[in-house]
C-alpha positions in Angstrom: 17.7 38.9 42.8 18.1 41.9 40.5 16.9 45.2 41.1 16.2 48.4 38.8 15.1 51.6 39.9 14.4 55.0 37.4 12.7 58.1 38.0 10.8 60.0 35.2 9.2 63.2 35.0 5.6 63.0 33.4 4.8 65.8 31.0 1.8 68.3 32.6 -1.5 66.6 32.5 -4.9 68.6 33.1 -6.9 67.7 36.2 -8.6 64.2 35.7 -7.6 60.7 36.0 -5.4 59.4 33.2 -3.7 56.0 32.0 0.2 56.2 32.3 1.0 52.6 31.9 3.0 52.7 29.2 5.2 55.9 30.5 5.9 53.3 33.2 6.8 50.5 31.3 9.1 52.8 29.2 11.0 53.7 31.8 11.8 50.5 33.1 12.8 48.1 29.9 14.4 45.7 32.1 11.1 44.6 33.5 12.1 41.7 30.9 14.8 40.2 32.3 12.4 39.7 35.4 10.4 36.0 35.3 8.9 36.6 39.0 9.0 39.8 41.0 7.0 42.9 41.9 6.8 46.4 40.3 6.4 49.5 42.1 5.1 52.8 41.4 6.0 56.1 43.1 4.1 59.4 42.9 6.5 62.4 44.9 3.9 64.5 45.5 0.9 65.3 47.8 -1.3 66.4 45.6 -1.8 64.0 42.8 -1.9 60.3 43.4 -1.6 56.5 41.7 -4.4 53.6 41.2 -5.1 50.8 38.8 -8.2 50.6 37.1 -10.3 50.1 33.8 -7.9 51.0 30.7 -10.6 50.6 27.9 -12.9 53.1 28.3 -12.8 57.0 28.9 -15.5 57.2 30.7 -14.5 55.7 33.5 -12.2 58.4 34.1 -14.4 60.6 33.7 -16.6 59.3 36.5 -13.5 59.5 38.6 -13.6 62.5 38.4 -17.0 63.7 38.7 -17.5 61.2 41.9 -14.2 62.4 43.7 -15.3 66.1 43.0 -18.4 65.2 44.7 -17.1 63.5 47.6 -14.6 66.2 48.4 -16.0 69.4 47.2 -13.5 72.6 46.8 -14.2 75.8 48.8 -15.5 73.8 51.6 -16.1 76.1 54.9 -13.9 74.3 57.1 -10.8 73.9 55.4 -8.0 76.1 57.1 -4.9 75.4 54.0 -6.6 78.0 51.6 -3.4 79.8 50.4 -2.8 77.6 47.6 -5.7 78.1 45.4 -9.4 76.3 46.7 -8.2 73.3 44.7 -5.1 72.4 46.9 -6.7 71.1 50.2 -9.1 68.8 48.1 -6.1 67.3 46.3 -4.4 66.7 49.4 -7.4 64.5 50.7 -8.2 63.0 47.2 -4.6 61.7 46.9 -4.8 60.1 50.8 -7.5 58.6 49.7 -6.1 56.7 46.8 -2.5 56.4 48.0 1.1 57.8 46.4 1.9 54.3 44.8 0.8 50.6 43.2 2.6 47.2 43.4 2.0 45.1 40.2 3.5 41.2 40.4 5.9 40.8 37.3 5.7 37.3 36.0 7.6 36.3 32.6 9.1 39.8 31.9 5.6 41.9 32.2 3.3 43.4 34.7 0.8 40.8 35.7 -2.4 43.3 35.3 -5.8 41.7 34.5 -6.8 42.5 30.4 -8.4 45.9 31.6 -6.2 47.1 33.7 -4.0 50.2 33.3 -2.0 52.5 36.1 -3.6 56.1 36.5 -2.3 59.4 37.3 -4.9 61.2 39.5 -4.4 64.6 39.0 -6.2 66.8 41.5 -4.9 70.3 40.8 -6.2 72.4 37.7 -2.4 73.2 37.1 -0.3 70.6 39.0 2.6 70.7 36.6 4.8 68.0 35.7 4.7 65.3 38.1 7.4 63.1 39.1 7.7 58.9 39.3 10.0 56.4 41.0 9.5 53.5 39.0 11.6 50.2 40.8 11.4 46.6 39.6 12.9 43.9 41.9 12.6 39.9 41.1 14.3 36.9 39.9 
């Protein structure tokens, strides 16, 4: 069984949801040498998170965005971790709620995603700065 592990350091995206699939695949060329395994995606942070979904059309990231703002509103009376700006306790509970990585099966060098598929960054600050990825690879 080989295994390949890298960490990369996305550039600064603005708040939203936004496809970083092939900053992944980048990172990790020896996803080719793989004919069966799993890749794995690691977000180190607790306020911006991972998920697979739709990778043809914009406005499904959009929509993201506008439903999770919904769901978990800033400024919200009850929140006692203010310090960091209203838009830090909501990006705590957003990125819970979708989880700090993915699994994607490799099969015959490549991620096995269906034909829409892509990985997102979910962004849930206004300013969350660069944001970094362990990206690790394991198969046969």
């Amino acid at each position: 069984m080989k295994f390949f592990q890298e960490q990369i350091r996305l550039t600064p995206y603005p708040r939203g949801f936004h496809l970083i699939t092939d900053d992944v695949l980048r990172a990790v060329p020896n996803i080719k040498d793989i004919k069966i395994g799993n890749l794995q995606v690691f977000i180190k942070h607790t306020s911006a998170s991972l998920t697979i979904n739709e990778n043809a059309d914009y406005t499904v990231r959009t929509d993201f965005e506008s439903h999770f703002n919904k769901m978990v509103p800033e400024n919200a009376p009850y929140y006692e971790h203010t310090y960091e700006g209203s838009d830090d306790m909501p990006a705590h509970i957003k990125a819970s709620l979708l989880g700090a990585s993915v699994q994607i099966p490799i099969t015959n060098g490549k991620p096995n995603l269906g034909i829409w598929q892509g990985i997102y960054l979910c962004e849930h600050r206004n300013y969350g700065g660069a944001r970094n990825l362990v990206v690790t690879i394991f198969g046969e």
